[in-house]
C-alpha positions as CSV (number, residue, x, y, z in Angstrom):
1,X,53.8,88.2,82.1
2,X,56.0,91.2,82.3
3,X,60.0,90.7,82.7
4,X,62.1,93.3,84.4
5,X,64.9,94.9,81.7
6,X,68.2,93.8,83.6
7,X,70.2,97.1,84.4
8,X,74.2,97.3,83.6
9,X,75.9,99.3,86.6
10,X,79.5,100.3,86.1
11,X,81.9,101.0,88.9
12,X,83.1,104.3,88.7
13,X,87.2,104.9,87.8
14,X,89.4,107.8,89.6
15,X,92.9,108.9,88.8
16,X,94.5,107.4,91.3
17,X,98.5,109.2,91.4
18,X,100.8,107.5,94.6
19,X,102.6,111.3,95.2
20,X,105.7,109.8,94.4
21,X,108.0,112.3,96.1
22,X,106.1,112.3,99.3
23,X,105.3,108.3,99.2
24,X,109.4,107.6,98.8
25,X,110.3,109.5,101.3
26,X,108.6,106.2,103.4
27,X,110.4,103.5,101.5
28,X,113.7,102.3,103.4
29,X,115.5,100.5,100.7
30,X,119.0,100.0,103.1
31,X,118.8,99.8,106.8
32,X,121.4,101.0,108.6
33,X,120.9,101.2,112.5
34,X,124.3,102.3,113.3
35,X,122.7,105.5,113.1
36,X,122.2,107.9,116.4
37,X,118.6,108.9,116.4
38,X,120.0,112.3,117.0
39,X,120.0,113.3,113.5
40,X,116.4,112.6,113.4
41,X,116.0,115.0,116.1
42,X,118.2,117.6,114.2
43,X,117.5,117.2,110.6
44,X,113.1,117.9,112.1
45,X,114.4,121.3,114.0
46,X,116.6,122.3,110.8
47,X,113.8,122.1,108.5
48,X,111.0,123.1,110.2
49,X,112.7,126.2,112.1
50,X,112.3,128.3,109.2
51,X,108.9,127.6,108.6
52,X,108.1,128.1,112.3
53,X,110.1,131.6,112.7
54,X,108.3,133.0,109.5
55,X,104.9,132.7,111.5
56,X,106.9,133.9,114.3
57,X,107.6,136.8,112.6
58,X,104.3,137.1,111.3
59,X,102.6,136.8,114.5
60,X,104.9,138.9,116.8
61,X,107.0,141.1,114.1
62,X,104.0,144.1,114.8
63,X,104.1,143.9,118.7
64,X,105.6,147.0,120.9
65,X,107.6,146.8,122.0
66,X,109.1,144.3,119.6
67,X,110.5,141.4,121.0
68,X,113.7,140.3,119.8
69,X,114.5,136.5,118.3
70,X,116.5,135.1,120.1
71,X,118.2,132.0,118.1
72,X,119.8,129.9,120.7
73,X,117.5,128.9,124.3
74,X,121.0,129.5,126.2
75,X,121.5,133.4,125.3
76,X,117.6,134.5,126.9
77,X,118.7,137.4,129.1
78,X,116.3,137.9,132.1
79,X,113.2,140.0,131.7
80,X,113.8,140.8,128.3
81,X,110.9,140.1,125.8
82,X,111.8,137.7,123.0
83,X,110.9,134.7,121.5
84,X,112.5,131.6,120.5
85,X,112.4,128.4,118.2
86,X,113.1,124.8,119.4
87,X,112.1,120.8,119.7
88,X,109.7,120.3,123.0
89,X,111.3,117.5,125.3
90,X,108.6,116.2,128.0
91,X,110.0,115.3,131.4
92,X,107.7,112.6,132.5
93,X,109.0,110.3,134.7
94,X,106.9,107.4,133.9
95,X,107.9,107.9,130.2
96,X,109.9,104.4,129.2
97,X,113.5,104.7,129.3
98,X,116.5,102.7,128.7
99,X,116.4,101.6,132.3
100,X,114.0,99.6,131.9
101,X,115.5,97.4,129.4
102,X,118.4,97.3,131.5
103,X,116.3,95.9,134.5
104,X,115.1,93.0,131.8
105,X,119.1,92.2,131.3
106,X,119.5,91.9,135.1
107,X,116.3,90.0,135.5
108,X,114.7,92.4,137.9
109,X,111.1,93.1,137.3
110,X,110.3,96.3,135.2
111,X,107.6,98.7,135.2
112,X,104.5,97.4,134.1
113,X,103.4,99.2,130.9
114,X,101.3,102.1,131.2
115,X,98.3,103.6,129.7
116,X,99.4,106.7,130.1
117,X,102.7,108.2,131.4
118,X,101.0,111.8,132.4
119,X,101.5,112.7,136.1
120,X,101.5,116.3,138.5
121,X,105.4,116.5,138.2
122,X,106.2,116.0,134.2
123,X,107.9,119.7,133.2
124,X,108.2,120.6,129.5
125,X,111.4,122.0,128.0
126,X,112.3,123.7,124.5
127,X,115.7,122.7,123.2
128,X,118.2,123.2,120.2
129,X,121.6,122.5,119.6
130,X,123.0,125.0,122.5
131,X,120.8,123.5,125.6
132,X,117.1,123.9,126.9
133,X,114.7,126.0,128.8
134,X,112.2,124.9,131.0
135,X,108.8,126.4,130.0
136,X,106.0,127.7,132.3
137,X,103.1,130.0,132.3
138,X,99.3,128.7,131.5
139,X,99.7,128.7,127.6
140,X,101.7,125.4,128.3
141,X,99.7,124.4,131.2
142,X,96.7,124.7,129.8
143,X,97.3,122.9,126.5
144,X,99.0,119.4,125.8
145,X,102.9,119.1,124.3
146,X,104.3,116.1,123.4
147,X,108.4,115.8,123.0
148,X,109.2,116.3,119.0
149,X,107.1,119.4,118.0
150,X,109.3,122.4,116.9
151,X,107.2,125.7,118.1
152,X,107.9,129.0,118.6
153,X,106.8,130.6,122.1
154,X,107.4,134.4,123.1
155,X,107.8,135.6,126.8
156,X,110.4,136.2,128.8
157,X,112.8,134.5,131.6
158,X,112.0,134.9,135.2
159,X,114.5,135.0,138.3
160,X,113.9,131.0,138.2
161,X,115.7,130.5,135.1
162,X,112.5,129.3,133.4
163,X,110.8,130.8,130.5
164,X,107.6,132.5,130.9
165,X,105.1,132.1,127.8
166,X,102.8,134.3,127.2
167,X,101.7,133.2,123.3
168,X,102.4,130.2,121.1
169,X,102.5,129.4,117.4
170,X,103.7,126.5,115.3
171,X,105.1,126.0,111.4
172,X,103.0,127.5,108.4
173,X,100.6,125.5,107.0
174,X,102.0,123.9,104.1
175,X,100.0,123.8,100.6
176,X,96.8,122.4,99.8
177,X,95.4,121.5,96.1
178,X,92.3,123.4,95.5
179,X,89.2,121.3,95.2
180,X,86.7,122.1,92.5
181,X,83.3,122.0,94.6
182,X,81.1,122.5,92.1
183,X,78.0,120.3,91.0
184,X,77.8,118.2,88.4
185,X,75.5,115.7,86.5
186,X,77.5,112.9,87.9
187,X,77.4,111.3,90.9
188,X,79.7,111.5,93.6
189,X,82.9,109.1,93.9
190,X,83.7,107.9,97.3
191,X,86.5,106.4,98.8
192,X,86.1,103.4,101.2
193,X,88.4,103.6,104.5
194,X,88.2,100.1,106.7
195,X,90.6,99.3,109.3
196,X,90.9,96.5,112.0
197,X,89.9,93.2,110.5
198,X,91.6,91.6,112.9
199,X,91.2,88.0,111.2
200,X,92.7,85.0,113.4
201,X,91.7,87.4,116.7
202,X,88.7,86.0,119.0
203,X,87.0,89.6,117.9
204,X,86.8,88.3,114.3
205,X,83.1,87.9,113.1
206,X,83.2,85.5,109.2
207,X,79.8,86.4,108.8
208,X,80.7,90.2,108.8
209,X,83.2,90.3,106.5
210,X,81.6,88.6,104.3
211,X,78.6,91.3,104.2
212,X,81.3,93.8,103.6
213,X,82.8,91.8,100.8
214,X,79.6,91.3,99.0
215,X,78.4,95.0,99.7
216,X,82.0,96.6,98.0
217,X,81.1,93.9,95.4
218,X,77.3,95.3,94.7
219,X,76.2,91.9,95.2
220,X,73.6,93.1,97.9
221,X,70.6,95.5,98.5
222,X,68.5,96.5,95.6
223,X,69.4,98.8,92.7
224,X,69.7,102.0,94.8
225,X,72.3,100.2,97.0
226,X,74.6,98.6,94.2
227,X,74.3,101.9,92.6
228,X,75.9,103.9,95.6
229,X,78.3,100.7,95.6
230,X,79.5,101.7,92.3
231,X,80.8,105.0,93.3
232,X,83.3,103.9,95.8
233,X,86.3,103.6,93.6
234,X,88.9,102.7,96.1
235,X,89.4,100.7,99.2
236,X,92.0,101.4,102.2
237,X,92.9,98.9,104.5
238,X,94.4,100.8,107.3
239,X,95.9,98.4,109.3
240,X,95.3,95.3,111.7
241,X,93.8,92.8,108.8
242,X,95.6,90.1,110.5
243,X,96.1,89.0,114.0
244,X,98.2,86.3,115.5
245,X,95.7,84.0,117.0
246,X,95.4,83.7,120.9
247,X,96.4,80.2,121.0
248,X,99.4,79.5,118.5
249,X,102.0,81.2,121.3
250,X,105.5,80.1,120.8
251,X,107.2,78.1,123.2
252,X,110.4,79.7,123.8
253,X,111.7,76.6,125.4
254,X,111.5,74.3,122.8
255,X,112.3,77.2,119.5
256,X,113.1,75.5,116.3
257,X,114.5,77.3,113.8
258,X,112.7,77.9,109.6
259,X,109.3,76.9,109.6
260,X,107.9,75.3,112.4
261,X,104.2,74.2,111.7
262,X,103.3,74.2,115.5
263,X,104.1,77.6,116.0
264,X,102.2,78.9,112.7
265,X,99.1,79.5,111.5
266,X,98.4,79.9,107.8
267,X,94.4,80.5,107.9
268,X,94.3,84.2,108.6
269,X,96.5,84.9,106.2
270,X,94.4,82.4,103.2
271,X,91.3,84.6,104.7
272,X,92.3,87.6,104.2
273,X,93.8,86.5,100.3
274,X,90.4,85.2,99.8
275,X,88.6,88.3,101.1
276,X,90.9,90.4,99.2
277,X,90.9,88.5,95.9
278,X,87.0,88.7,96.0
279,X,86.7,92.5,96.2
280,X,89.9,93.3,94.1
281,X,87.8,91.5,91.5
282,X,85.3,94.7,91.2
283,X,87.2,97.7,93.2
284,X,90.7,99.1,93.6
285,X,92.3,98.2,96.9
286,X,95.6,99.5,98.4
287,X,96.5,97.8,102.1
288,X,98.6,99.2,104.8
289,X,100.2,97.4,107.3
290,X,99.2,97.6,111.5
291,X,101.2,96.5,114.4
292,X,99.7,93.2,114.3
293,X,100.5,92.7,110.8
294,X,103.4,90.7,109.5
295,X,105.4,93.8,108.5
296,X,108.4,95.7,109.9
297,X,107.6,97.2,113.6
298,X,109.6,100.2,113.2
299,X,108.1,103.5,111.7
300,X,107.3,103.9,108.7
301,X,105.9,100.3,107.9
302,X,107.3,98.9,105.0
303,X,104.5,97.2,102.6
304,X,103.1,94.0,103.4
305,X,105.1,91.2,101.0
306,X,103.0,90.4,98.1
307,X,104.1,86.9,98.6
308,X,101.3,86.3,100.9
309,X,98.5,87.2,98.8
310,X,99.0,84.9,95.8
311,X,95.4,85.5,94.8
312,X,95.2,88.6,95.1
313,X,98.4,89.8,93.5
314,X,97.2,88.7,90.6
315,X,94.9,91.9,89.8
316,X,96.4,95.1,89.0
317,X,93.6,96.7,91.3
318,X,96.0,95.1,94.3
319,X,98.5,97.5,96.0
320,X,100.6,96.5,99.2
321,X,101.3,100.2,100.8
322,X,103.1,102.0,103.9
323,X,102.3,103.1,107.0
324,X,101.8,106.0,107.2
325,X,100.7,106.2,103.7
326,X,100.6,109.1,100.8
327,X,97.9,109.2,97.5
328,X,95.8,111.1,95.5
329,X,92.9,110.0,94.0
330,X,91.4,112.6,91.6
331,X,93.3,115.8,92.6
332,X,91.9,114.6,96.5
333,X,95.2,114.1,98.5
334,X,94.7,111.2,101.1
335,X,97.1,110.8,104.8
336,X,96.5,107.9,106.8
337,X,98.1,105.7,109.5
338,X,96.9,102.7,111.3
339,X,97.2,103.7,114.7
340,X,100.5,104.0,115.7
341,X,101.3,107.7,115.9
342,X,97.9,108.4,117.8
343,X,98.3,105.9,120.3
344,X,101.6,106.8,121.2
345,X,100.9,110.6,121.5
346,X,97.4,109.6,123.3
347,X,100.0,108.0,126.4
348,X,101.5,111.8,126.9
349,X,98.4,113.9,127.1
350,X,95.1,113.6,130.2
351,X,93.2,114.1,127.1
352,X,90.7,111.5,126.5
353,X,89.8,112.7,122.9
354,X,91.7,111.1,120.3
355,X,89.8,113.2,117.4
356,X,91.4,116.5,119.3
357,X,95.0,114.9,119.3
358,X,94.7,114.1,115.4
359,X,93.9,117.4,114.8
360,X,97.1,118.8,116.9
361,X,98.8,116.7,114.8
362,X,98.0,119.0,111.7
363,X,98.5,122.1,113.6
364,X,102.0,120.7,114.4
365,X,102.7,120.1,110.8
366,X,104.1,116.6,112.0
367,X,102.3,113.2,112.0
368,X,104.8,111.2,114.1
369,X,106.9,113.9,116.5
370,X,107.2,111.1,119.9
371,X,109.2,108.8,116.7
372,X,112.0,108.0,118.1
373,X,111.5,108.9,121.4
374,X,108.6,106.4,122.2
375,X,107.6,105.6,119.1
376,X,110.0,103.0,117.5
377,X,110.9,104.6,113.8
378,X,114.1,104.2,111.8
379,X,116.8,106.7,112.6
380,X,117.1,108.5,109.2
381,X,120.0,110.6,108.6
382,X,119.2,113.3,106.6
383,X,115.3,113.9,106.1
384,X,112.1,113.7,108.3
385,X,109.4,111.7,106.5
386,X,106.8,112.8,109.1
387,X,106.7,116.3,108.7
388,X,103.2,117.3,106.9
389,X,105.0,118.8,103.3
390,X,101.5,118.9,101.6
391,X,98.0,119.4,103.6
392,X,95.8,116.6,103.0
393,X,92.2,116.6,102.3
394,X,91.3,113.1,104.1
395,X,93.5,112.7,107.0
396,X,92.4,108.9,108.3
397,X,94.1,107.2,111.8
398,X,93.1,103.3,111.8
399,X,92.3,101.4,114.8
400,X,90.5,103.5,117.1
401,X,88.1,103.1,120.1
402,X,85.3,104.7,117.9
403,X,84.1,106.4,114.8
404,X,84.4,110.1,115.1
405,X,85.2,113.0,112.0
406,X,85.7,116.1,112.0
407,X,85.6,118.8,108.9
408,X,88.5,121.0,110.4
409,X,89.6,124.3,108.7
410,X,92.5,125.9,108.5
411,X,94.2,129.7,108.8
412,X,94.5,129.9,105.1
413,X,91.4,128.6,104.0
414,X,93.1,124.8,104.1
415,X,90.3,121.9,104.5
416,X,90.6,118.7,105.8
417,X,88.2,115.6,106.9
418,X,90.0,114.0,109.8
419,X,88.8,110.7,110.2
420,X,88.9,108.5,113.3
421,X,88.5,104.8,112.1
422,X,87.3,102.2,114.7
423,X,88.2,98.3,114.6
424,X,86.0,96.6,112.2
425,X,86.2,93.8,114.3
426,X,85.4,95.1,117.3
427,X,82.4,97.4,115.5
428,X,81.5,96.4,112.3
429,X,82.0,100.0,111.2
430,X,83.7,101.5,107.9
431,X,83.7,105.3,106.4
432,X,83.1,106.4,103.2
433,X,84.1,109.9,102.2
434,X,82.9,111.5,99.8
435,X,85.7,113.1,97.3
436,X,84.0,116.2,95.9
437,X,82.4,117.6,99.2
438,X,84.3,115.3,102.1
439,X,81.5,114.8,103.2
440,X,82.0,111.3,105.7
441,X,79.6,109.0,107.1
442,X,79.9,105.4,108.8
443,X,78.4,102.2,107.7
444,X,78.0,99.3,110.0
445,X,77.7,95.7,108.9
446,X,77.3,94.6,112.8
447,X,75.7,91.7,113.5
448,X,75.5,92.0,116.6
449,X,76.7,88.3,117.5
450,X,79.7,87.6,120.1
């Protein structure tokens, strides 16, 4: 009788480096919200002005006749050709404001919340420190804005008052590590990018994460399978793991105050520790907190307290991360969020295509700009943490409608997968990207049950 030689497969390592500088700059380590939110505002436009004139320059220095820079919005003269630098405000009126609220302390009915606040009578504006300028022409028309991006446009004002744009252009790309593209002998590492478990939610499916536990594990499909298994060398939770479920509401009228056992639920947390222990136990895993997760709800998420994983903790391949969140993983910088950023910017634009609006995103060298205007963030003082200061190879957005990817390229040569992740528990679906080529593809573990 013949026996079968059992095969050793090893999971592959990658030097894995947190980009300490740019990962920090997401830490909040005092909180002080006596802060206006207008430093925010000014401390984006004083750092990215420069950045933003010198492709001015670039774009518009050659022209003839050669428009002049104008460097405040309130000294345009009419009819004369220049071009200016400044923060885009959107006048929408069905953009929340703080009148709302104040109808909630008055008990009179507010708005409803909308899908999106778009409608034939928002304007758009460019502002600095002296005033703003409303914009027209069909270069802003004809494109999508959202309030926070510092651009550049050139044109001229018109017996209106308004500003006339006739081109556009937005900061200079910043750096990008080059990536050694050449074959080897060796297989390809990839990185695993899940977001949406959703456990506790009515959309959660056991059976499916379990399949994707025991296929990160290599404890399914034949040889070829646990092989490609191998190569994945790190995990990223973006987001959503855990949901409150449906029917542990709290009752307002009868609050107690510590713990009150009728008002919690413990199991999707001990789900997700177990599901977490399990594939820590073979791969590296770093999870990022959603808005559904027990984390701060201000931007940038603070890590998830190791407190509550008290099985997984225990492996050094466990990291608790931010949101949005910075890392390298062989010389391969990684940028992801869990939703947030592109669900806020998505309630601006007509736009339908959430792939298109991640990719603005990197043409605006900002991943955030509507924080704080609709997008709740912490009102630092003296730095942006949003702005793009490195281009990533694997830009990642959790908890989308679908899976979508894009290879986009940029002016200089810069490339970068964009990747749209959908809900695992709505889908089934994960990415894997590959980090030599970037290659992406989605893997479903769909059962198809209710």
């Amino acid at each position: 009788m013949e026996t079968t030689t059992p095969v050793s497969i090893e999971r592959r390592k990658a030097a894995h480096d947190s980009l300490g500088s740019l990962q920090e700059n997401f830490l909040v380590r005092s909180r002080d919200y006596k802060l206006q939110y207008a430093h925010l505002y000014f401390m984006r436009l004083m750092l990215m002005r420069p950045k933003v004139l010198k492709q001015a320059e670039l774009k518009w220095g050659s022209l003839e006749p050669r428009p002049k820079h104008v460097e405040k919005v309130l000294d345009v003269q009419q009819g004369e050709i220049s071009y200016l630098v400044g923060t885009v405000y959107m006048d929408m009126k069905l953009k929340p404001n703080i009148l709302n609220d104040i109808t909630k302390d008055h008990w009179i009915a507010a708005q409803p919340e909308r899908p999106k606040y778009t409608d034939d009578d928002d304007f758009i504006y460019l502002e600095d420190e002296s005033g703003r300028v409303k914009l027209t022409g069909s270069k802003v028309t004809g494109d999508f804005f959202v309030t926070g991006i510092v651009m550049g446009v050139l044109g001229s004002e018109d017996e209106n008052g308004d500003f006339k744009v006739v081109d556009l252009c937005f900061t200079e790309a910043p750096p990008q590590e080059q990536l050694d593209m050449m074959e080897t002998d060796e297989a390809d590492k990839y990185v695993a990018l899940v977001s949406g478990l959703e456990i506790g939610s009515t959309l959660f499916k056991p059976l499916e994460l379990d399949l994707l536990a025991e296929y990160l594990t290599g404890e399914i499909g034949g040889i070829k399978e646990q092989t490609d298994c191998a190569n994945i060398v790190r995990v990223i939770l973006a987001g959503n793991s855990i949901v409150t479920p449906e029917n542990v509401e709290e009752d307002t009228k009868s609050k107690k105050y510590g713990y009150d056992r009728t008002t919690f639920d413990i199991q999707p947390t001990t789900t997700l520790d177990r599901f977490l222990q399990e594939i820590c136990s073979s791969v590296s895993v770093d999870i990022m907190p959603g808005d559904s997760d027990p984390s701060s709800v201000t931007m940038p998420q603070q890590p998830i307290h190791s407190a509550l994983f008290r099985s997984a903790r225990e492996y050094s391949t466990f990291q608790t991360a931010t949101n949005p969140y910075w890392t390298n993983l062989d010389h391969v910088t990684l940028l992801g969020t869990s939703g947030q950023t592109i669900d806020d910017i998505y309630k601006y634009v007509r736009s339908e295509d959430r792939l298109a609006i991640a990719k603005k995103t990197l043409k605006w060298g900002h991943m955030a700009p509507t924080a704080p205007d609709t997008l709740w963030c912490y009102p630092f003082k003296d730095k942006d943490p949003f702005i793009m200061k490195q281009h990533p190879h694997i830009y990642y957005i959790g908890n989308q409608d679908k899976f979508a990817t894009e290879l986009v390229t940029g002016t200089d040569g810069q490339r970068t997968r964009v990747v749209m992740l959908p809900s695992f528990a709505s889908t089934g679906t994960i990415a894997l990207v590959n980090l030599r080529t970037l290659d992406c593809h989605s893997l479903s573990f769909s059962t198809g049950s209710s």
